[in-house]
Wavefront OBJ file of the C-alpha trace (Angstrom):
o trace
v -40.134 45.389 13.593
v -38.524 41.889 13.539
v -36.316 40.787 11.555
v -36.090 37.725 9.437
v -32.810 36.146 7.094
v -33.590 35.022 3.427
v -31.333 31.601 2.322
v -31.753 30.578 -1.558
v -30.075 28.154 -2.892
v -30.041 26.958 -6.724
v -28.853 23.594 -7.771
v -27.236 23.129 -11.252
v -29.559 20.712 -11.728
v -33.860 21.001 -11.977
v -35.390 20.507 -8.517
v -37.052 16.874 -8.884
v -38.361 17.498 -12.477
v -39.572 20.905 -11.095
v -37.427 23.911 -12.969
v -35.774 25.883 -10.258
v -36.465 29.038 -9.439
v -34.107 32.127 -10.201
v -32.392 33.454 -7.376
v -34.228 36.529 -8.536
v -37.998 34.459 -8.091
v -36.822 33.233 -5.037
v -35.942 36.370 -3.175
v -38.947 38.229 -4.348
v -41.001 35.511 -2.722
v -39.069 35.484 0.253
v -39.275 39.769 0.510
v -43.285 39.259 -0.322
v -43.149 36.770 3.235
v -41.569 39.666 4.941
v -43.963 42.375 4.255
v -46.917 40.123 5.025
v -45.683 38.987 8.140
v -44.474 42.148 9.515
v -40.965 41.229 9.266
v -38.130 43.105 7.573
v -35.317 41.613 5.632
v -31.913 41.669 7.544
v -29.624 39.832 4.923
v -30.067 37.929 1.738
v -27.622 34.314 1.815
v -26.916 32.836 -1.253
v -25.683 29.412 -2.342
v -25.461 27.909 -6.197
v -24.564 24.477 -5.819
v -25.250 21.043 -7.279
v -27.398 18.610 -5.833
v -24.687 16.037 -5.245
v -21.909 18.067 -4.031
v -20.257 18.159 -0.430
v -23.004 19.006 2.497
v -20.585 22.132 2.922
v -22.031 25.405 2.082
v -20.820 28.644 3.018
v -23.408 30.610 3.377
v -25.924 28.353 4.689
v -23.157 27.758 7.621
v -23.479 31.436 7.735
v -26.862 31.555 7.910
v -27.775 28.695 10.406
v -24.871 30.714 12.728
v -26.582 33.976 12.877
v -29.917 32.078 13.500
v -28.516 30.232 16.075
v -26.569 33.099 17.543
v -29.655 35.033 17.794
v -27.943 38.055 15.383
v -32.072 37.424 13.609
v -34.865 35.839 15.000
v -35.944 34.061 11.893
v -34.660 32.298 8.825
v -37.053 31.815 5.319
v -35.935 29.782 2.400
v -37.474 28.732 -0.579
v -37.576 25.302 0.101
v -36.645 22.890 2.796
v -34.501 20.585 0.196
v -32.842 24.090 -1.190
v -31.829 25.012 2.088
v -30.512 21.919 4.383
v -28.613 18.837 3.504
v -27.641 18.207 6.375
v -30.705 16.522 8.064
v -32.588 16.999 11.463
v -29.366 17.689 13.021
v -29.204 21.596 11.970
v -33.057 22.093 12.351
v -33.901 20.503 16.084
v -31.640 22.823 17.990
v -32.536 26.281 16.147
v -36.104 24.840 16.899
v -35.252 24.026 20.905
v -34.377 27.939 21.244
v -37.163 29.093 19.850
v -36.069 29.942 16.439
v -38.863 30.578 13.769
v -37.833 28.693 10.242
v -39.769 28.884 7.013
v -40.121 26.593 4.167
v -41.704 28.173 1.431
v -41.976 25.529 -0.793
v -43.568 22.818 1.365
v -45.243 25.812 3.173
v -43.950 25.324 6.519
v -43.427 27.555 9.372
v -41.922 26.536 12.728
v -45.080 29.192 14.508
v -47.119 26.618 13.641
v -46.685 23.728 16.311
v -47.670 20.709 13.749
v -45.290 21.620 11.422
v -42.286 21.334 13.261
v -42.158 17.702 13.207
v -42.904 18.269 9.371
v -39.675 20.401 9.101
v -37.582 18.013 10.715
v -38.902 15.012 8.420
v -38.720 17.259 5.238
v -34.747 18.231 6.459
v -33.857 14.129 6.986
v -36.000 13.252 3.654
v -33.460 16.348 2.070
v -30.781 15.163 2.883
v -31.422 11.194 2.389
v -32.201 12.650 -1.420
v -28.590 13.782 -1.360
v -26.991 11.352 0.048
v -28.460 9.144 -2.550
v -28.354 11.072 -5.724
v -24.404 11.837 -4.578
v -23.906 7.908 -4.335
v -25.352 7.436 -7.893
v -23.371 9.961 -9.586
v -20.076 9.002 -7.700
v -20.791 5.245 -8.966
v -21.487 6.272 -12.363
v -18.273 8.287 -12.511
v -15.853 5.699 -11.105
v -17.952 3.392 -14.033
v -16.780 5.560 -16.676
v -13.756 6.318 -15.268
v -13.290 2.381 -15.823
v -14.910 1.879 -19.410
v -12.362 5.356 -20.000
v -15.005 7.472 -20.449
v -14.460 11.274 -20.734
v -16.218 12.344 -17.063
v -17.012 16.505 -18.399
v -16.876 18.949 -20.765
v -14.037 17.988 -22.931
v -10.618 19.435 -22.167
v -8.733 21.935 -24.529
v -7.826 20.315 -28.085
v -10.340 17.600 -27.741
v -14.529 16.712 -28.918
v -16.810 13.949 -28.079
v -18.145 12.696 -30.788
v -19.801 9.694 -30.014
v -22.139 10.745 -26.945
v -22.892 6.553 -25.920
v -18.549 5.562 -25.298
v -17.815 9.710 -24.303
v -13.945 8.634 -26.143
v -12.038 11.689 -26.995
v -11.142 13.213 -30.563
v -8.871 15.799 -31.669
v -11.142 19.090 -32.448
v -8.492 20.041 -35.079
v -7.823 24.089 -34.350
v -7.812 23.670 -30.272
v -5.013 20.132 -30.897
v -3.129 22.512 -33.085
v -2.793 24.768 -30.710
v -1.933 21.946 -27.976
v 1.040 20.948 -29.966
v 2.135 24.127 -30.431
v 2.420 24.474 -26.908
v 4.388 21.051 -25.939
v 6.967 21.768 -28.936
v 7.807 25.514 -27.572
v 7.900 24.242 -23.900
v 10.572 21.371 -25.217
v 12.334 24.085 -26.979
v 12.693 26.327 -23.736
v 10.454 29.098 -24.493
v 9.191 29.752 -21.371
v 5.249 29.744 -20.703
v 5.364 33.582 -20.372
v 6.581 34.017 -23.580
v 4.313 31.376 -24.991
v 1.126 33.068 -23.137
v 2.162 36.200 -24.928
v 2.786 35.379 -28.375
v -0.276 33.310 -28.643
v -2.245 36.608 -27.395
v -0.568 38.239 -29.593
v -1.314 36.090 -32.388
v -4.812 36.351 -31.385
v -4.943 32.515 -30.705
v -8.314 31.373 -28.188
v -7.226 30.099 -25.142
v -9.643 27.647 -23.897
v -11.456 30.260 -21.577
v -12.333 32.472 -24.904
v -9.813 34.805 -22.845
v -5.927 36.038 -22.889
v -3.384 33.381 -22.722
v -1.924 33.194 -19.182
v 1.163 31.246 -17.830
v -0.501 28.685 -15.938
v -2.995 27.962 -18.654
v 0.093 26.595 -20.299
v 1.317 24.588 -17.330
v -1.777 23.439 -16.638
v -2.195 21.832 -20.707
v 2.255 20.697 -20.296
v 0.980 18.775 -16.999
v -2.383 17.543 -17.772
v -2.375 13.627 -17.942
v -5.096 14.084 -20.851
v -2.661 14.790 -23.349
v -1.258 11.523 -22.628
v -4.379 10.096 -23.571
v -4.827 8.735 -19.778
v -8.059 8.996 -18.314
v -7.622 11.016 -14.654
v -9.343 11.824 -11.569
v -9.344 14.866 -9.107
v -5.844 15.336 -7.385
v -6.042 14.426 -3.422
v -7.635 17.530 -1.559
v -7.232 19.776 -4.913
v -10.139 19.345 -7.459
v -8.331 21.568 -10.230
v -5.296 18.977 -10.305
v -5.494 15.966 -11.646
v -3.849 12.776 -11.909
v -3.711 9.878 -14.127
v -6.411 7.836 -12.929
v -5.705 3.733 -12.225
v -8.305 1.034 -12.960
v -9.108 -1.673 -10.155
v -5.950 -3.733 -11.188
v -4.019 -0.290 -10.891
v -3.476 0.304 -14.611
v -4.072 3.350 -16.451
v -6.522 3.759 -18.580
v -7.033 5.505 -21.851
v -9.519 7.928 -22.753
v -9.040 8.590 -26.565
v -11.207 7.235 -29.627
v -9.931 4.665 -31.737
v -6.919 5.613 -34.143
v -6.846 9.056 -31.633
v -3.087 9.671 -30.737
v -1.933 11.472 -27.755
v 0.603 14.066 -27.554
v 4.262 12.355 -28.742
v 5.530 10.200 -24.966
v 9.002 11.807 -25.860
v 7.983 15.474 -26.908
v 5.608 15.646 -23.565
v 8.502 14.209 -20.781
v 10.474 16.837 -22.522
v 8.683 20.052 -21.966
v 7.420 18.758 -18.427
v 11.291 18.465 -17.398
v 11.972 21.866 -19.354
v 9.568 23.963 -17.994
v 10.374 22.627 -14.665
v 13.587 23.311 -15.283
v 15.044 20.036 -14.846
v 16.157 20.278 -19.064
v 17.646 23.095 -20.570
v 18.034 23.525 -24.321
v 21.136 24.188 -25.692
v 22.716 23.997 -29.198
v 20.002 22.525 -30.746
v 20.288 19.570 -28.048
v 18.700 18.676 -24.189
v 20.976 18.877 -21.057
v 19.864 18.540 -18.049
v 19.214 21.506 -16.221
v 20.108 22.685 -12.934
v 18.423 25.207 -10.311
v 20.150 28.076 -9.927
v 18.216 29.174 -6.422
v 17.384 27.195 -3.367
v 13.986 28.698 -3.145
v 12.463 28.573 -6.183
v 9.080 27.490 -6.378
v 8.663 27.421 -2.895
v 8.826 31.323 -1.737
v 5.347 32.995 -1.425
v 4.840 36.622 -1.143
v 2.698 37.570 1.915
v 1.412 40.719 0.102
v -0.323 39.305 -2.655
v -0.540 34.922 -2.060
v 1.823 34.729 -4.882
v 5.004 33.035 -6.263
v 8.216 35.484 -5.951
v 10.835 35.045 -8.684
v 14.555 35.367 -8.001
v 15.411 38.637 -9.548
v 19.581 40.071 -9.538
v 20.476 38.670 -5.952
v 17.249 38.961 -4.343
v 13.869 37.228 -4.068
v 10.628 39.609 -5.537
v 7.154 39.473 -5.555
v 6.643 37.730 -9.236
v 3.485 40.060 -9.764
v 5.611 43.325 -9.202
v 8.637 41.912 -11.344
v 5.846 40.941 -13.986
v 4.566 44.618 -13.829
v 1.279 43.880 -12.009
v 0.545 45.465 -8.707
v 0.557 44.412 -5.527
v -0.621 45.483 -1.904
v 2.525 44.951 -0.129
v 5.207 43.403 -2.424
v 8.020 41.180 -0.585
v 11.653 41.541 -1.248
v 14.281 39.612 0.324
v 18.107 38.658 0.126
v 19.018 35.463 -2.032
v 21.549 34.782 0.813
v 19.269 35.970 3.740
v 16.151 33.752 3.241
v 18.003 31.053 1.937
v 20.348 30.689 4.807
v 17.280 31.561 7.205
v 15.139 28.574 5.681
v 18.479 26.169 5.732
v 18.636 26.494 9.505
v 14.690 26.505 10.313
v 14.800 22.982 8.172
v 17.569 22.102 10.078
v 16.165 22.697 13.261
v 12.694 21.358 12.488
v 14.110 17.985 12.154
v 15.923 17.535 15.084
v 12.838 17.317 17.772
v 13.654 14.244 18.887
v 10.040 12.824 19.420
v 9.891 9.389 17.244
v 5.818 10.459 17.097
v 6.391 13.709 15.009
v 4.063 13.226 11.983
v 6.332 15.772 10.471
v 8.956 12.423 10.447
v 6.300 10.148 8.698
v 5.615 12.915 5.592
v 10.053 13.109 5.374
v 10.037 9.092 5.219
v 7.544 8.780 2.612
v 8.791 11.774 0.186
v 12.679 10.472 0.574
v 11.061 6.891 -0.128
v 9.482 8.296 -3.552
v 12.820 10.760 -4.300
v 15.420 7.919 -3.759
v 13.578 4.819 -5.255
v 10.952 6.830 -7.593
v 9.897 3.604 -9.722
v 9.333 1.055 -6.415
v 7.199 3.933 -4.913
v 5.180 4.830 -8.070
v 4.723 0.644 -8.063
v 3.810 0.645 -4.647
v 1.509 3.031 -4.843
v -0.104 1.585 -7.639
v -0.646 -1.483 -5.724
v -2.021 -0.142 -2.733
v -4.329 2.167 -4.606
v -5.669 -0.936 -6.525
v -6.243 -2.986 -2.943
v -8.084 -0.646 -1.708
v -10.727 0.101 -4.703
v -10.985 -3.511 -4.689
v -11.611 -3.550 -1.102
v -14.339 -1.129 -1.617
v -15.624 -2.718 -4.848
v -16.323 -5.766 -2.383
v -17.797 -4.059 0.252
v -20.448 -2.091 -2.093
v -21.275 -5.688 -3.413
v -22.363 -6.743 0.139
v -24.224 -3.677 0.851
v -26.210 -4.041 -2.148
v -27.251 -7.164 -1.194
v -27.888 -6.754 2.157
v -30.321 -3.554 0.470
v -32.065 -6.314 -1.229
v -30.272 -5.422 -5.057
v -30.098 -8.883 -5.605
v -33.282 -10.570 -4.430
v -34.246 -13.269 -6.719
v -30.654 -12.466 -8.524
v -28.542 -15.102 -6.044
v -26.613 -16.739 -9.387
v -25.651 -13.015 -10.550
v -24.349 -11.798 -7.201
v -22.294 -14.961 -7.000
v -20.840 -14.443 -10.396
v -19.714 -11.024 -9.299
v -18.853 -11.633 -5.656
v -16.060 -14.599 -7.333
v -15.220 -11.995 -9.976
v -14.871 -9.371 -6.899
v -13.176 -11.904 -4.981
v -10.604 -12.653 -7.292
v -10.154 -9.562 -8.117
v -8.951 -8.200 -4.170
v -7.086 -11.114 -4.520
v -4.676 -10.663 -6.631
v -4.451 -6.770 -5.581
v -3.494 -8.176 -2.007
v -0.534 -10.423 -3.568
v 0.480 -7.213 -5.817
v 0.602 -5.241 -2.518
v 1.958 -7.640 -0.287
v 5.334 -7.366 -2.573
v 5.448 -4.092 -1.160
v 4.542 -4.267 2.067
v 8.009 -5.665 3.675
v 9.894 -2.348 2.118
v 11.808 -0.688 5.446
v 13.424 3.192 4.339
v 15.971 3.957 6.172
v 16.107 7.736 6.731
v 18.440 7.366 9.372
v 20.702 10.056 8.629
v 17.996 12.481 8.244
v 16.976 11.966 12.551
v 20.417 12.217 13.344
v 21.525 16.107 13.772
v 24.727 16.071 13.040
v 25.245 13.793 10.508
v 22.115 15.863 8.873
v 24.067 18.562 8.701
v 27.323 17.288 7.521
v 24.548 15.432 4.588
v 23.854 19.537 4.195
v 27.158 21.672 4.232
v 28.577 18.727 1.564
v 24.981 18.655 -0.618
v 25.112 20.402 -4.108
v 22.207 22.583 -4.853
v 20.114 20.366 -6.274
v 20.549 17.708 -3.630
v 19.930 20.504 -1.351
v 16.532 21.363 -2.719
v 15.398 17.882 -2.787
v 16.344 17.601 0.635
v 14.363 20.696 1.573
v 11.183 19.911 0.006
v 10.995 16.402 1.733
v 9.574 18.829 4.872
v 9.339 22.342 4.168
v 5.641 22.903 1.900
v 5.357 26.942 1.348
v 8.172 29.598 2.149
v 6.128 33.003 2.790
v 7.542 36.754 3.691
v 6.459 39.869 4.463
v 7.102 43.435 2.986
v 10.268 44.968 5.430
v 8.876 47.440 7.913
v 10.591 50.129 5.961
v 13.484 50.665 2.806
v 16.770 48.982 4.266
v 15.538 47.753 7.430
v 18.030 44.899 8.543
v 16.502 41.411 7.746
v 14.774 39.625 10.876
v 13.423 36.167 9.499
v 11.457 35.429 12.422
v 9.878 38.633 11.816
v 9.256 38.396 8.179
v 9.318 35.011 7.203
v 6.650 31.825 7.598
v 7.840 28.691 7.075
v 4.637 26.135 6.162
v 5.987 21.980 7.240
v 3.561 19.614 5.145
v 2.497 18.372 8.205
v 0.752 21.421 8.611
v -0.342 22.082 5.252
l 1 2 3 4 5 6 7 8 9 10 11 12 13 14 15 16 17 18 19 20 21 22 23 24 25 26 27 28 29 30 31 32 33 34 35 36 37 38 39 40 41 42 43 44 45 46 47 48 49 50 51 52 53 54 55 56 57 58 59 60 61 62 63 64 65 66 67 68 69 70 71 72 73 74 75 76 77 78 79 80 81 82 83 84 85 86 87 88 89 90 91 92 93 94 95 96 97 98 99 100 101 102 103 104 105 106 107 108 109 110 111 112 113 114 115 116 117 118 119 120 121 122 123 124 125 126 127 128 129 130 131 132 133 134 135 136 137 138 139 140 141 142 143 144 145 146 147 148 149 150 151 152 153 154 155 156 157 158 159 160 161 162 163 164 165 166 167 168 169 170 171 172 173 174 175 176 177 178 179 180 181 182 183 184 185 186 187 188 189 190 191 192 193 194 195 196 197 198 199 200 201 202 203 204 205 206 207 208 209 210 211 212 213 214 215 216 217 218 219 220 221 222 223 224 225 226 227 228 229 230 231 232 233 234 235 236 237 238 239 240 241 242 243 244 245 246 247 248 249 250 251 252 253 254 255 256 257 258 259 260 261 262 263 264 265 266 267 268 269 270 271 272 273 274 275 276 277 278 279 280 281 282 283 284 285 286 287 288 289 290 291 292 293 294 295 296 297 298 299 300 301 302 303 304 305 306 307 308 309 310 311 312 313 314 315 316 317 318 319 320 321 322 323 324 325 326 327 328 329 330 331 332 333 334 335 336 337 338 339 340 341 342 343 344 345 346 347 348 349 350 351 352 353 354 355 356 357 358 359 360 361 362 363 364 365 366 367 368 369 370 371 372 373 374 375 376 377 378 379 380 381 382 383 384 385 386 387 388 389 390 391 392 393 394 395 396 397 398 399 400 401 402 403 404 405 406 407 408 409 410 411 412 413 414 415 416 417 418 419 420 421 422 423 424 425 426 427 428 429 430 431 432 433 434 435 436 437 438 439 440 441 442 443 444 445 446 447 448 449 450 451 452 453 454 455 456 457 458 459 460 461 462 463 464 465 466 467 468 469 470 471 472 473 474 475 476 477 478 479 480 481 482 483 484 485 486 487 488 489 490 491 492 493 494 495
């Protein structure tokens, strides 16, 4: 008996006014196809994403490669605009080789010669509907993001009360709770600690959940609390950023008479925490690192942070009494001397086009001259949404927006004008800055920079290049240390 694939896919949102079936619905449909058509049901794929999300779906990759791959001879989904946005590019070929696809829905079947043209228009009309409902939303978030609208659900120790400006206001337990945290943070009580006596105290934690460690880092780090209005951290949607308007100012997301987290009391338990502050007698010092590592070492076992522990580095899950598969251990001296030389070496390749180079320019740019860079980048960030903001203003007028509506796109392509600018004369102040990392291409005179850098020099130095430390469990209880063995060492140009 032949053999056929079932792909469902559920948006977040209701299919074109239509509710959405279940998963549930849609499989027993899909089974119900099967038995009627003498086919039997290999594998069941499953996606649940929104409408306007990224064309990327894992297992509707998965599916299409089996099709194509000939693993099943045929592929039914619910409907054509559940199961491809990615146009007639993923349905001609599968139908070239014969491939028999089924679009419940729009009741389609590629065994019928007139409907394969019909599958191919429904899969370019899908994914023309995406592309279009993913442009609207984007626009109306960078909108809000500019009036300093709240984009989401609320974050932890905030409401939206007024639904029409989406402002933030304290909720008055959760903001309790918020300041709690900063002021224990700026005190050195470490996030641990805090994470356990708010469970014990039976405090919510904004998942309804136990209190965990980088719940609190997460709320210490959060621009938010600053009352600044952010955006989606580059290639990392759970980190974000404080968000800059089109003249590259930040912008603020809290209701009127709404006051953010004390400026002071927050730089203090970000520098703490990091460990750039330490408490003591009452007062702030500033803090130094007491490993060269830290932060940086990953244990291969588990994919998480090790912690130095005595004179060695450990797997932070075993030294927190969690388990883990195959916990790393290494030598403070060992790894650290092993990672000094790999750095070392890394640098000197001698080929002017290593991108590696470009990343170490950039970072020793933003850790020598930290205020010109943040300013620079503020610039270019601005000249290049204004940029954009001018080009979408042509497009929409070349798409006929503004038909009968000259005077208003004039208005706005003057305003636009103006507005790239004076974003190019911001920029252009920046432009002519040359950083000299000279002694950083030059072998030996990086390592006489090394053997006479303190510890915190050295770590600054190390991070300009080096992105993730990771090591594997020894091969057995005192086996002699082998770095190139056990250790990874992950350059940002490859991360």
């Amino acid at each position: 008996m032949p053999e056929v694939d079932l792909y469902l896919r559920k948006s977040h949102r209701d299919r074109e006014g239509v509710r959405a079936l279940t998963f549930r619905a849609q499989e027993t449909r899909g089974r119900q196809w099967a038995d009627d058509n003498g086919y039997t049901v290999r594998k069941v794929w499953k996606d649940n994403i929104g409408a306007w999300s990224d064309t990327n779906r894992p297992d509707f990759d998965k599916a299409l490669a089996a099709l194509a791959d000939g693993e099943v001879s045929a592929l039914w989904c619910y409907a054509v605009d559940r199961w491809s946005r990615k146009g007639a590019g993923s349905v001609v070929p599968l139908l070239d080789r014969g491939r028999r696809i089924i679009a419940d829905y729009e009741r389609l079947d590629s065994a019928e010669p007139r409907d394969r043209r019909r599958l191919i228009d429904a899969a370019e009309q899908a994914k023309e509907y995406s592309d279009l409902l993913s442009y609207r939303v984007k626009g109306t978030k960078r909108q809000q993001r500019e009036e300093g609208s709240w984009v989401g659900q609320a974050p932890f120790g905030f409401q939206i009360i007024n639904k029409q400006s989406r402002k933030l206001a304290h909720e008055p337990v959760a903001w309790r709770i918020v300041l709690l945290i900063f002021r224990a943070a700026a005190n050195g009580v470490s996030t641990r600690s805090i994470a356990r006596r708010f469970n014990y105290a039976g405090m919510p934690s904004p998942a309804g959940r136990q209190w965990r460690a980088n719940m609190i880092q997460k709320i210490i780090h959060h621009p938010v609390y600053e009352g600044l209005q952010v955006e989606p951290g580059v290639g990392n949607s759970r980190v974000f950023r404080p968000y800059r308007s089109k003249l590259g100012k930040h912008v603020s997301v809290l209701d009127e008479g709404v006051m953010p987290v004390p400026v002071r009391l927050v730089r203090t338990a970000r520098l703490t925490v990091t460990g750039r502050l330490v408490p003591r007698n009452g007062s702030i010092r500033k803090g130094r690192a007491k490993y060269l590592l830290t932060d940086l070492v990953k244990c291969v076992g588990c994919g998480g942070s090790m912690s130095s522990t005595g004179e060695s580095y450990r797997c932070g899950r075993i030294a927190a009494g969690a388990p883990c598969p195959a916990p790393a251990m290494a030598l403070i001296t060992k790894l650290d001397s092993f990672v000094a030389e790999s750095f070392l070496s890394r640098l000197d390749s001698g080929d002017p086009e290593d991108e590696l180079l470009g990343i170490v320019a950039k970072r020793w740019n933003a850790l020598s001259r930290p205020g010109e860079t943040e300013e620079a980048k503020a610039a270019l960030d601005a000249l290049k949404e204004a940029e954009a903001a001018r080009e979408r203003l042509l497009r929409d007028r070349q798409a006929g927006i503004y038909e009968g509506a000259d005077l208003l796109f004039y208005e706005l392509h003057d305003e636009a004008r103006k507005t790239l600018g004076e974003a190019q004369e911001r920029a252009s102040v920046h432009a002519s800055h040359v950083v000299d990392i000279s002694f950083l291409l030059d072998w030996s005179w990086l390592q006489e920079t090394w053997d006479a850098a303190d510890l915190p020099t050295r770590r600054d130095l190390l991070r300009l290049a080096v992105a993730r430390v990771s090591v594997r469990k020894a091969p057995r209880p005192g086996a002699k240390f082998v770095g190139e063995e056990r250790v990874a060492v992950e350059w940002l140009a490859e991360a």
